[in-house]
N, C-alpha and C positions, 0 to 999 in steps of 0.2 A: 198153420203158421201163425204166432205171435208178433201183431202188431206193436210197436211201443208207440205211448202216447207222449205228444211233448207236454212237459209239466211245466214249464214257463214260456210265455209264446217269444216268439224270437225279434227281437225291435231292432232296430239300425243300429249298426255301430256308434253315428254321432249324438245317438239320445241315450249310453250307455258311459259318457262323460261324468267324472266327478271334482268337483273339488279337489281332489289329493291328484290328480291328472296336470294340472296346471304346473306352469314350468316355475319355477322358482329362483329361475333367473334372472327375473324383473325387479327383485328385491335387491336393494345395496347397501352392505351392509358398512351399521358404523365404526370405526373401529379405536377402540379408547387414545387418546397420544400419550406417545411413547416418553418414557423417564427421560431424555433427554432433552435439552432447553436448545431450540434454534440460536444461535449466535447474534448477538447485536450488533458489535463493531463492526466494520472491515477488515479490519487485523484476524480479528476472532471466524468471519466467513472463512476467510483464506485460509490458515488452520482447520479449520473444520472439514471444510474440502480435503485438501489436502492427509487429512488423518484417517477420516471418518468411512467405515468401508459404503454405508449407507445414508449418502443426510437425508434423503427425501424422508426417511422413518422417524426423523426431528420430529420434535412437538413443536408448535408454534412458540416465541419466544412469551419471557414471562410478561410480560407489558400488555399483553393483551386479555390478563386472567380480570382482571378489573372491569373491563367491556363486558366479558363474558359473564361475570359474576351480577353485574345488570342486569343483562336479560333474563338471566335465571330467577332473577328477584322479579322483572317483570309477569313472567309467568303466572306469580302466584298475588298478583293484586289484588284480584276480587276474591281472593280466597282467603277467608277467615276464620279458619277453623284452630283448632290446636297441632293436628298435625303440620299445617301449614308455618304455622309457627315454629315447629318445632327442626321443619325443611329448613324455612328462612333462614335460623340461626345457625344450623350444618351449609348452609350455601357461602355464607359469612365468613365462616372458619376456615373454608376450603382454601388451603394452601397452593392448588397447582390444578392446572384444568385438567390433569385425570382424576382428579377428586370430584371435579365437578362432573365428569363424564359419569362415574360411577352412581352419581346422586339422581341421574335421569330414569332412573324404575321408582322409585321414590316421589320424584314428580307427578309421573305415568299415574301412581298410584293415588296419590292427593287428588289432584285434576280429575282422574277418571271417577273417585267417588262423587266429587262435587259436582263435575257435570255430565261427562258420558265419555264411551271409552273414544267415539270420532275426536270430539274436541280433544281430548289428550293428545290424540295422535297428531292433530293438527298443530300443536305447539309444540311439542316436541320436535316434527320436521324441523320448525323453523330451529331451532336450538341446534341438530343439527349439523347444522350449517360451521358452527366452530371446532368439528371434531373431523380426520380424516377418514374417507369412507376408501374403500372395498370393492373394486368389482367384482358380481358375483363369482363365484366356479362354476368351470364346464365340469357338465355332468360326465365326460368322460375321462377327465385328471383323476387322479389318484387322489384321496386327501391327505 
């Protein structure tokens, strides 16, 4: 009778973990604001309500694209390169903060060659912060 040999020895299940195993529901994501300007008035709220099948899907109103367009400028302080330059002056031009949502790989990418891909990451979180995020999907939804 032929015995078989094992040709890889057999280790725990918990030391058979990888990377792609980890859930990916810790991640939130961002999600660009939407073409639509939140309302400024009180006239304009109550209309909006009233019409609108979704406001939470507003974008924040335009009055705040100028804050945000600061930070974004902040960003790239200590960075003086020519790309960076060339950021600054597309941040400038940005007419609506999904312009500016859109200009965030662009940053990632400035940032990430001048200093490393962590610091990127870490400033970009804070940026952020002006755009509506996402809770993950359950891995058992449909997509």
């Amino acid at each position: 009778m032929m015995k078989s040999l094992p040709l890889l020895p057999r280790w725990p299940r918990w030391s058979r973990r990888s990377t792609l195993d980890a859930p990916s529901s810790l991640r939130v994501e961002v999600c660009p604001p939407s073409l639509r300007q939140s309302p400024a008035s009180p006239w304009q709220r109550a209309m909006f309500w009233l019409l609108a099948p979704a406001p939470q899907d507003a974008s924040p109103p335009s009055n705040r694209l100028h804050a945000v367009r600061g930070d974004f400028m902040a960003l790239l302080d200590d960075i003086d390169t020519d790309a960076a330059g060339a950021l600054r002056q597309r941040i400038a031009d940005a007419r609506s903060l999904r312009e500016l949502w859109h200009l965030r790989a662009e940053a990632y990418r400035v940032i990430g060659l001048v200093y490393s891909q962590s610091v990127a990451e870490d400033r970009l979180a804070r940026m952020n912060r002006h755009f509506p995020t996402r809770a993950p999907r359950s891995q058992f939804a449909p997509l």
